[in-house]
N, C-alpha and C positions, 0 to 999 in steps of 0.2 A: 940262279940270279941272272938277270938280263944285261942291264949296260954298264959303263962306269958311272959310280957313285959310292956314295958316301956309308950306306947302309949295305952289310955284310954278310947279314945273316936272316937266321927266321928268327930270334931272340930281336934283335934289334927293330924287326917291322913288328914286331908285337908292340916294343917300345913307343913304337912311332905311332901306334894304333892308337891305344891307353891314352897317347899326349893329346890327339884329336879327340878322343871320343873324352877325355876329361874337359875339352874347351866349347864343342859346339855347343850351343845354345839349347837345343831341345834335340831327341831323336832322329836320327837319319834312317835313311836307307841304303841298301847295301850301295849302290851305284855313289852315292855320296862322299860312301867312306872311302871306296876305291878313286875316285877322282884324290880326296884329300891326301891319301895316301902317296897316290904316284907322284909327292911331288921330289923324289929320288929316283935316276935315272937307273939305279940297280934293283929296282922293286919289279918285280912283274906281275901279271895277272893270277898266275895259279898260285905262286907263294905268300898272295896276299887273301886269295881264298882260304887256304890252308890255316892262317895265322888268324885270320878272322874266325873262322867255326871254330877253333881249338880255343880262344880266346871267351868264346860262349857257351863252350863245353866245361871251361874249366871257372866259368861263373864270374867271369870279370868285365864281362858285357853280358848284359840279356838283347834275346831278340824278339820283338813283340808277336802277337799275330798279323799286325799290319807288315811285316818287316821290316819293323824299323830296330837301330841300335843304340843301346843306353849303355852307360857304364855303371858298375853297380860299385856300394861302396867298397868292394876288396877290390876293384881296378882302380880306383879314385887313389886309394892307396900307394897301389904299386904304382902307376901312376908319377905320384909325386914322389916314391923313392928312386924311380928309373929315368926320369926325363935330364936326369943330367944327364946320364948317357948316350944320350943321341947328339951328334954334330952340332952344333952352333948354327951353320949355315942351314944346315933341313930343317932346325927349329924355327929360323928366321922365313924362309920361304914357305914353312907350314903355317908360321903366324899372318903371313899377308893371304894364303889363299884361305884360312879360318874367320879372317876380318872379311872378306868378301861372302864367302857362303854365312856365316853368321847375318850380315844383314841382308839378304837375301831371303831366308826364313824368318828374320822379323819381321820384314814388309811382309812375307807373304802371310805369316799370321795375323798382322796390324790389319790385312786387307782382304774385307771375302765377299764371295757372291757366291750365288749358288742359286738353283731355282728347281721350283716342284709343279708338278702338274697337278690342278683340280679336278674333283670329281666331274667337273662342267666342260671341263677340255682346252678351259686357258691354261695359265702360269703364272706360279708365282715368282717374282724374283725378288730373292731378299740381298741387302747390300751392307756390306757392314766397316766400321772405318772407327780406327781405335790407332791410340797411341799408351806411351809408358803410363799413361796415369790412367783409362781405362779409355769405355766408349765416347767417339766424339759423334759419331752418327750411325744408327739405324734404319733404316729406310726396306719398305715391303710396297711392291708395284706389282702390278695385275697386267700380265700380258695376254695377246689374243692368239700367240701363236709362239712354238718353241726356236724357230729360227731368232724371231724379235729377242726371246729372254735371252740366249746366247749371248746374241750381238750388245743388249745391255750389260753381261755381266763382263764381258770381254773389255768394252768401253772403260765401264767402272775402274776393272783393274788397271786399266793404262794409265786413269789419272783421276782415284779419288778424292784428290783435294782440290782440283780444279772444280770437282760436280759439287762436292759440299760449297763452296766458297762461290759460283755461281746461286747455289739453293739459298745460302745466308743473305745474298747480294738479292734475290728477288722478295726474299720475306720482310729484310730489312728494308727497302725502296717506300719512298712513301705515296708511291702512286700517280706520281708527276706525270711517268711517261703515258700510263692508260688515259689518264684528261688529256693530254697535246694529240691524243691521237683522234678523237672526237671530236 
């Protein structure tokens, strides 16, 4: 074990594993759960390697091909029999840094871009902007060069409710400003 804290053992970061991987939102990856993890200052990096593959060995997480971590229903379980176990305060410092990574992966699944090259040697970039109740926009544009579709999808992410809400603002206009300009 590394510094002082609150967690003891390798039973115990199993506990602390279980209680994460029971709260995130969808799949991680390994670097996910080691961030969530360490948030006790006697965890360290190889005992949480350890406790992680053992944890997926023994069928309480799976790990995808992508590398990502799920909890399966026998972790759900233990899970919910074991989290009393763990400190109050690691449970509390795990819940605010599981509120931040949780919405962190909804935005970024609420929010996608992505783009594909044509047979012709433009791009397409598709853009995509969803909330809890499903898609609010779709959007596919045709670029002429792969540096441009980047910098579109890149823009997108920084602020797709600005781009839609600019989009609704020109469809919705009733044309005022094209006449004032003639």
């Amino acid at each position: 074990m590394a510094g002082h804290g609150f967690i003891h053992d390798q039973l115990e970061i199993k506990f602390l594993i279980l209680y994460i991987a029971a709260r995130v939102i969808q799949p991680v990856p390994f670097d996910t759960m080691l961030e969530l993890t360490l948030c006790d200052d006697a965890i360290d990096y190889f005992d949480f390697s350890d406790c992680l593959a053992d944890l997926v060995k023994t069928e309480h997480l799976t790990l995808s091909e992508d590398g990502l971590y799920a909890i399966t229903e026998k972790g759900q379980r233990n899970s919910e029999i074991c989290e009393s176990n763990l400190p109050y305060s690691v449970r509390q410092r795990c819940d605010k840094n599981l509120a931040d990574c949780n919405r962190r992966l909804r935005r970024k699944s609420q929010v996608q871009a992505s783009s594909v090259q044509r047979p012709n040697g433009t791009w397409t970039v598709s853009l995509s902007l969803s909330d809890d109740m499903g898609s609010v926009m779709d959007l596919n544009l045709m670029m002429v060069q792969e540096d441009m579709a980047r910098a579109v999808e890149k823009r997108f992410r920084q602020s797709p409710e600005r781009l839609y809400s600019q989009i609704v603002d020109l469809l919705l206009s009733d044309g005022q400003d094209e006449k004032s300009e003639k």
